[in-house]
C-alpha positions as CSV (number, residue, x, y, z in Angstrom):
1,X,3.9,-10.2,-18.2
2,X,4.7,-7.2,-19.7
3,X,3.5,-3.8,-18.9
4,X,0.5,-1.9,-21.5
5,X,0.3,1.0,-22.7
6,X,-3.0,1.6,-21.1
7,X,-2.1,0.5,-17.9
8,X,-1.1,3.7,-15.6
9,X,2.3,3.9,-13.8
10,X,1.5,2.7,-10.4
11,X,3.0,5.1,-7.7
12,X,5.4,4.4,-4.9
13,X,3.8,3.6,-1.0
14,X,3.3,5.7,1.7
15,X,5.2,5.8,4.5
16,X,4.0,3.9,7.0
17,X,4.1,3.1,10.8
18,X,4.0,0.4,13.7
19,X,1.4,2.6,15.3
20,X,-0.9,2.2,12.5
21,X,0.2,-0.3,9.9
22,X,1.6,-4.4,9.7
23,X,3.6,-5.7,6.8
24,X,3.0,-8.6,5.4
25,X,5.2,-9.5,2.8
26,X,6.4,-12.1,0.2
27,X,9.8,-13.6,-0.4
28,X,10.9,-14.6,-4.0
29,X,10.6,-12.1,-6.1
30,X,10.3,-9.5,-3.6
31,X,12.9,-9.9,-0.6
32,X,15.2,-11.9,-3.0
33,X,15.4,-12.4,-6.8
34,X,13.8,-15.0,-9.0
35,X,16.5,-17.6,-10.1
36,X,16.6,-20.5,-12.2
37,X,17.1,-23.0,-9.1
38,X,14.5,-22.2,-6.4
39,X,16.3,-24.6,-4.0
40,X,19.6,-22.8,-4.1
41,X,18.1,-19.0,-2.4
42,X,19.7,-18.0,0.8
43,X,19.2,-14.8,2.4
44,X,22.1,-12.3,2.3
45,X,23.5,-10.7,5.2
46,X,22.1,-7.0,4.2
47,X,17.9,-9.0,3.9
48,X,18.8,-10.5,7.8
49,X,19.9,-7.0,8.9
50,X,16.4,-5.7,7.4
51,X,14.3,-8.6,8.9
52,X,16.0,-7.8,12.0
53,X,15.5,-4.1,11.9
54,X,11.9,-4.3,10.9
55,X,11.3,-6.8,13.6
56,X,12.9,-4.7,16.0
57,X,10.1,-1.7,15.0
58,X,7.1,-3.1,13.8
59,X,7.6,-6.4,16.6
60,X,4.7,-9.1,16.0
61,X,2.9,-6.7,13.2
62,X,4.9,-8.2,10.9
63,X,4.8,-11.7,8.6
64,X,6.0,-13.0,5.7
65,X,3.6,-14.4,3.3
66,X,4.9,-17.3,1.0
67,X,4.6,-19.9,-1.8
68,X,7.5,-21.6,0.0
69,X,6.5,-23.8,2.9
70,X,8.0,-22.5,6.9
71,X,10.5,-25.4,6.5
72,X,11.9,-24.0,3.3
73,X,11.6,-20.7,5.0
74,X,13.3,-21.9,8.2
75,X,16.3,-23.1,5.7
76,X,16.8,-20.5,3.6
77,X,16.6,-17.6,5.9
78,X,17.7,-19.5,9.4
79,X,17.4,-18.3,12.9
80,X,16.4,-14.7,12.3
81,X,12.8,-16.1,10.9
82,X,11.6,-18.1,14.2
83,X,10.8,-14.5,15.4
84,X,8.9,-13.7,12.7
85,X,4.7,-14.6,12.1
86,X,5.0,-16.5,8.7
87,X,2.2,-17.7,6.5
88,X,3.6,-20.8,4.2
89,X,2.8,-22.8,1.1
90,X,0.5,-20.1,-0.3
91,X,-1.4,-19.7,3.3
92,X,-1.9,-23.6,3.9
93,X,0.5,-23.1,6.8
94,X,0.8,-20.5,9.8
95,X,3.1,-20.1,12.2
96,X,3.2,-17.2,15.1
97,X,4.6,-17.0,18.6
98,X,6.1,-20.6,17.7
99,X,2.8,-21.9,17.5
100,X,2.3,-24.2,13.6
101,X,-1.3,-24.2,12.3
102,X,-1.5,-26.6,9.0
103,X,-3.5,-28.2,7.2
104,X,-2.9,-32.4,6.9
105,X,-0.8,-33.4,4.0
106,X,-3.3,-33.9,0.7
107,X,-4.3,-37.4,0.0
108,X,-3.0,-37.0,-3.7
109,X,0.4,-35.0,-3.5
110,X,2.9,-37.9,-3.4
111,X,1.1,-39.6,-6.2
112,X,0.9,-36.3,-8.1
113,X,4.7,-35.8,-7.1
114,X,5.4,-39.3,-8.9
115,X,3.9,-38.0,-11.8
116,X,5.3,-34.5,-12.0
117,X,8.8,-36.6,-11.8
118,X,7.8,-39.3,-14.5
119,X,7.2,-35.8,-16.7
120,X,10.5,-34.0,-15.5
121,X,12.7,-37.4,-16.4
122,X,11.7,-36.2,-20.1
123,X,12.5,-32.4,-19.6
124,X,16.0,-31.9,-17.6
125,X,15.4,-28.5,-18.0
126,X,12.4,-28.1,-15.8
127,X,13.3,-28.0,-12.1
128,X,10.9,-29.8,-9.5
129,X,10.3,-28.1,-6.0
130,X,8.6,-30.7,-3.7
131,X,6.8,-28.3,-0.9
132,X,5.0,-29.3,2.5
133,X,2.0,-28.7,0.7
134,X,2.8,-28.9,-2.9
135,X,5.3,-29.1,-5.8
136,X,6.1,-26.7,-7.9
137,X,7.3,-27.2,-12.0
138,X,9.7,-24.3,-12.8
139,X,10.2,-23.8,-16.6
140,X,11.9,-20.4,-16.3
141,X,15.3,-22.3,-18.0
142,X,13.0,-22.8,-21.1
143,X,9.8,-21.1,-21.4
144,X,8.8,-23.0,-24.5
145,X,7.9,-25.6,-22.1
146,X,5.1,-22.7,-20.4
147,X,2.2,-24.9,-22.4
148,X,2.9,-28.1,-22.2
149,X,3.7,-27.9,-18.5
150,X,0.6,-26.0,-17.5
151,X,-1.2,-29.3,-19.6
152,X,0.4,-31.7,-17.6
153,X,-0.2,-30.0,-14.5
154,X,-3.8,-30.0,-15.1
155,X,-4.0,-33.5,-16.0
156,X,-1.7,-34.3,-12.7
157,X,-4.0,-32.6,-10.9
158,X,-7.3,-32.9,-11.5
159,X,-6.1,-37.4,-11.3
160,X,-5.3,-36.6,-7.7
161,X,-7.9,-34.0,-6.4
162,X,-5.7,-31.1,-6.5
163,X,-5.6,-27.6,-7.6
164,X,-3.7,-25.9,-10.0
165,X,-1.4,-22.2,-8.7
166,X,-0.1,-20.6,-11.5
167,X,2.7,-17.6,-11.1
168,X,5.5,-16.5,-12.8
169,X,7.4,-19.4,-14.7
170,X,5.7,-22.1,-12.7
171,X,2.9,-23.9,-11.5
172,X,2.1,-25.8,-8.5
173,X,-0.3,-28.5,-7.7
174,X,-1.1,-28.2,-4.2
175,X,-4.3,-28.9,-2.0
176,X,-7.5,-26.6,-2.4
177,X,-9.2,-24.2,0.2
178,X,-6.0,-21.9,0.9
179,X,-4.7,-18.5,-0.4
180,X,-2.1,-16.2,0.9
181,X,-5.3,-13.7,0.9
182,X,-7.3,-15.5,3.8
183,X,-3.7,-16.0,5.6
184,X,-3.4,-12.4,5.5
185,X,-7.2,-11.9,7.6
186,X,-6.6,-14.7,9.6
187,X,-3.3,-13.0,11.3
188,X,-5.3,-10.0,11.0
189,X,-8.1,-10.9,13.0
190,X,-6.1,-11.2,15.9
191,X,-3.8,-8.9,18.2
192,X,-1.6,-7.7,17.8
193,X,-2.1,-6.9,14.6
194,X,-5.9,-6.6,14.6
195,X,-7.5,-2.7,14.4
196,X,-4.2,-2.0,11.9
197,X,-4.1,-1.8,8.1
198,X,-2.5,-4.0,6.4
199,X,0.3,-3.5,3.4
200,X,0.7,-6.0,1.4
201,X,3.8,-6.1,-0.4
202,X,4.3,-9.2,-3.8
203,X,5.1,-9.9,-7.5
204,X,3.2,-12.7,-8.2
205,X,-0.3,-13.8,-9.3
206,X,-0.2,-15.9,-6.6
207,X,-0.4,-12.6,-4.0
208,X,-3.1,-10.9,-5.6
209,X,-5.8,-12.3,-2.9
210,X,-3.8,-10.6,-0.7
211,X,-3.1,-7.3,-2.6
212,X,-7.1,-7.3,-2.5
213,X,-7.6,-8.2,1.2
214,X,-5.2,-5.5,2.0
215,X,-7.5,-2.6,0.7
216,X,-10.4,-4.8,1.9
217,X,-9.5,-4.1,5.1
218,X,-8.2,-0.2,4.7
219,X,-4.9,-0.8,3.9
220,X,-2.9,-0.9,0.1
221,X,-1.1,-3.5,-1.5
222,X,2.0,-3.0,-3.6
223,X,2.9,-4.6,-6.6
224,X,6.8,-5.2,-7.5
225,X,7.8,-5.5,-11.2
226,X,6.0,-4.4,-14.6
227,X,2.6,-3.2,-14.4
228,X,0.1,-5.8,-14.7
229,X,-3.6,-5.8,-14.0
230,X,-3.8,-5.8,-10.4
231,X,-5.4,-5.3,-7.0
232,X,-2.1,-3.2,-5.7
233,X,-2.8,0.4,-5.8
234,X,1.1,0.9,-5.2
235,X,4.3,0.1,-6.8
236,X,7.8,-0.5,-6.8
237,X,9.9,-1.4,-9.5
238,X,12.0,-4.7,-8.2
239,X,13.6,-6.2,-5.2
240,X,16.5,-3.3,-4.4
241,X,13.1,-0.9,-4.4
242,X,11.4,-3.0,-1.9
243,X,14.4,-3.4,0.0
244,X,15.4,0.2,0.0
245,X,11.8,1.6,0.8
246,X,11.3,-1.0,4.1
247,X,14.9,0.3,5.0
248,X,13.6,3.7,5.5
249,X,10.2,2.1,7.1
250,X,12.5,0.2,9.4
251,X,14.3,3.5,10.2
């Protein structure tokens, strides 16, 4: 979405501290770039030397926050992520101190996966992510499909009980009663990371519930990318920003 001439210039975060903050933050489009093939992202060397630092100063007061499930997590970052609190599939999953809270499987994903593949046989160009949770249509190889697609998914959905996540260049069916916004006060609501404020860093629509429970609870959220209409009260321009300003939080 592009930025408006009315909407202001969002400034850059704080510093912040283990003593007083925990990060939550989200993956594609903010850790690592969005690409045309979802399935093909692997953290570089220089994003597992960052995890590692920041887990090495901010310890258990710090989680990843995800559309992806913890299994695509697991794959795409490997070992250094068993350390780390994750929320997965837009906060259907949770996983701390090895422990896995999810949800069961909904009734209607692999019949709504069937029909999002009937659809996709007539548009190569669209890539299918099937999730834990979910599955995602990506149109961002032809954005003339943006219309269509979003149709369809409603249709697919509401034949199969599900609801419908937009974000950018997608949409996911996936089951209802979970945000990344009630992940991020669940973790919060315990120690360690309870009495802190939370930061909230994320690109997508589908992190402004937790941009907004972040100053909820006396913290900020930051936005990364154009300026939209947001919860975030911070901002950084794209993912060598974000990566650059948790360097010098990590240091």
């Amino acid at each position: 979405m592009l930025t408006r001439p009315h909407q202001p210039v969002l400034p850059p975060p704080p510093a912040v501290t283990p003593d007083t903050h925990s990060l939550f933050i989200d993956f594609d489009g903010t850790l690592v770039p969005l690409v045309d093939h979802p399935e093909l992202v692997r953290a570089d060397g220089e994003l597992l030397d960052l995890l590692a630092a920041l887990h090495a100063r901010f310890g258990e007061r710090l989680a990843l926050v995800s559309g992806r499930s913890i299994a695509q997590l697991d794959a795409m970052i490997g070992p250094a992520v068993a350390r780390i609190a994750l929320a997965g599939s837009h906060g259907a999953e949770i996983r701390r101190d090895g422990l896995l809270v999810e949800p069961p499987r909904p009734e209607g994903l692999d019949g709504a996966i069937g029909d999002v593949r009937a659809y996709g046989a007539g548009h190569p160009e669209m890539i299918i992510e099937e999730k834990t949770q979910g599955v995602a249509m990506h149109y961002r190889r032809a954005p003339i499909l943006e219309e269509p697609v979003r149709r369809r998914a409603v249709a697919i959905a509401e034949r199969h009980g599900l609801e419908v996540q937009l974000g950018k260049m997608m949409v996911e069916l996936r089951g209802p009663g979970s945000n990344k916004g009630e992940a991020v006060a669940m973790l919060m609501d315990s120690a360690p990371m309870a009495g802190s404020l939370p930061v909230v860093i994320g690109d997508d629509l589908t992190d402004e519930p937790a941009l907004r429970i972040a100053s909820a609870l006396g913290g900020f959220g930051v936005l990364v990318g154009p300026g939209r209409e947001t919860a975030a009260r911070h901002g950084l321009t794209d993912v060598g920003s974000v990566r650059h300003w948790l360097w010098g939080v990590a240091r």
